[in-house]
C-alpha angles and dihedrals in degrees: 000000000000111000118246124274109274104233121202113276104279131229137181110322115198093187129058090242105198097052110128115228137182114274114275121255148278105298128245131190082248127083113250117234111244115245132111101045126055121230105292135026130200121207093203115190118225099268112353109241101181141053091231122112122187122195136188109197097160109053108075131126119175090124102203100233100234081061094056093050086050093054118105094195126067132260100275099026079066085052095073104085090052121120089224126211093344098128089049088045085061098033100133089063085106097046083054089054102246120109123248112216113201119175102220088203114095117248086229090068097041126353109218083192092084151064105285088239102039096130140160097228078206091070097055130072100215124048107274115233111267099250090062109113099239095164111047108128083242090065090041087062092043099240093108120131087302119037115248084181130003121247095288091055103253115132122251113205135078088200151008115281128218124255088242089058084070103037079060096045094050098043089047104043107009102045096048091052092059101038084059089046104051085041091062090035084058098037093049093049088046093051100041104020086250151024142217123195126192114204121209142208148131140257138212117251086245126059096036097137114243128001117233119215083348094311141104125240121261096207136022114200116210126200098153088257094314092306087110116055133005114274088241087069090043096050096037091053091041092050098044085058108047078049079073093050109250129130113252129192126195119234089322105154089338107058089153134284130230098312093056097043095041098040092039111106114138096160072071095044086251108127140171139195124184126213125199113192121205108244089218093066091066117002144050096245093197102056089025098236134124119276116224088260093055085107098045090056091041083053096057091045090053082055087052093043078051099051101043087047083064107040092038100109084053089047108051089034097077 
């Protein structure tokens, strides 16, 4: 019998995690203040039917309101660094039988993409402990477990903040995300011998690597370089869209942060595949609201939930 899932080292939760709660509501340009969810929420099928997992770590939006006063940038200017939209963009995945995992809390605030202790020491008031990781590249562009900048590069904060203020944020909105991952990871692999979780985010209209024919690609597909997920997921998922007709790009510049290469394991059966959407394709970057076509887009990605829900005992087994 194949041993459980590992999860990451856990520390104090303040939410039940893998509660599941109704579907947050109707967007706005402005954050909303967090209240009345906790940090994750799993929109669980009725019986899951599939080893396939998505997550959306990077599309909440439930701003704390201290944050907020701390803030030194506007509503919409912390907004950059969203993943907008992107759990609505997937969010068949429970009609396909497969859940669909969201942190509620903003990137901005906490980023569960990292290493739980990737933190700039100048950002903080008090010395930070020596195994925390102070010189990652992430760090050294300020995007490490707590934000130095937003996504555009303009810093958030008024002040310092203390070491204390992390350790919270980390034990009440990190930490939560990846129990409930690891949970489903473990659940889905016990249940169907494997898993394969497709992690999903956005990215901006500039910075996308190399233009193909004089455009951009619309996705960029991540497997660590292959070291995440078997090549038959990669090539299925990259075929089926370019099928709808879309230009696809592999691991050039997102080749998957710190869920697909630490959740990555497919020597265990355990594999992940990232997918960064370009915002053009359905949002207005600037003011951060769908775009006509949003549906249209949300349509084709309900054909590709469709399509890896079918394929998926091919998919996890090599």
């Amino acid at each position: 019998m194949d041993a459980p899932f590992s999860p990451l080292p856990t520390g104090p939760v303040a939410a039940d995690p893998a509660a599941s709660v109704a579907a947050q509501p109707a967007d706005s340009a402005a954050p909303r203040l967090a209240a009345t969810v906790g940090p994750v929420l799993v929109m669980r099928p009725a019986s899951q039917t599939t080893p396939v997992i998505f997550a959306s770590p990077h599309s909440g939006r439930q701003y704390p309101a201290a944050f907020l006063a701390a803030a030194r940038l506007d509503a919409l200017n912390l907004r950059r660094s969203e993943d907008s939209f992107v759990d609505d963009l997937f969010a068949a995945a429970p009609e396909h039988g497969a859940p669909l995992l969201t942190a509620t809390f903003p990137r901005a605030f906490c980023d569960a993409n990292r290493e739980p202790w990737e933190l700039d020491p100048a950002m903080f008031n008090d010395p930070l402990p020596p195994w925390v990781n102070t010189t990652s590249a992430r760090v050294g562009a300020g995007l490490g477990t707590i934000a130095r900048v937003v996504a555009s590069g303009e810093a958030i904060y008024r002040a310092k903040l203390t070491f204390a203020e992390a350790e919270r944020r980390v034990s009440d909105y990190w930490q939560p995300f990846h129990d409930t991952l690891s949970a489903l990871i473990g659940g889905t692999r016990a249940m169907f011998g494997g898993c394969l979780l497709i992690d999903c985010h956005s990215m901006p209209s500039h910075g996308q690597g190399t233009r193909i024919g004089g455009r951009a690609p619309d996705f960029v597909l991540g497997d660590a370089h292959g070291t995440a997920c078997s090549p038959h997921a990669m090539r299925f998922v990259e075929r089926a869209l370019r099928d709808l007709g879309y230009i696809v790009r592999r691991n050039d510049p997102y080749a998957g942060g710190f869920i697909t290469r630490h959740y990555g394991r497919p020597r265990e059966r355990v594999h992940v595949l990232q997918i960064e959407i370009a915002r053009e394709l359905y949002m207005d970057e600037t003011r951060i609201e769908r775009l006509e076509r949003f549906a249209a887009v949300q349509h084709d990605l309900t054909t590709l939930i469709a399509a890896v829900v079918h394929e998926a005992p091919l998919l996890i087994g090599g």
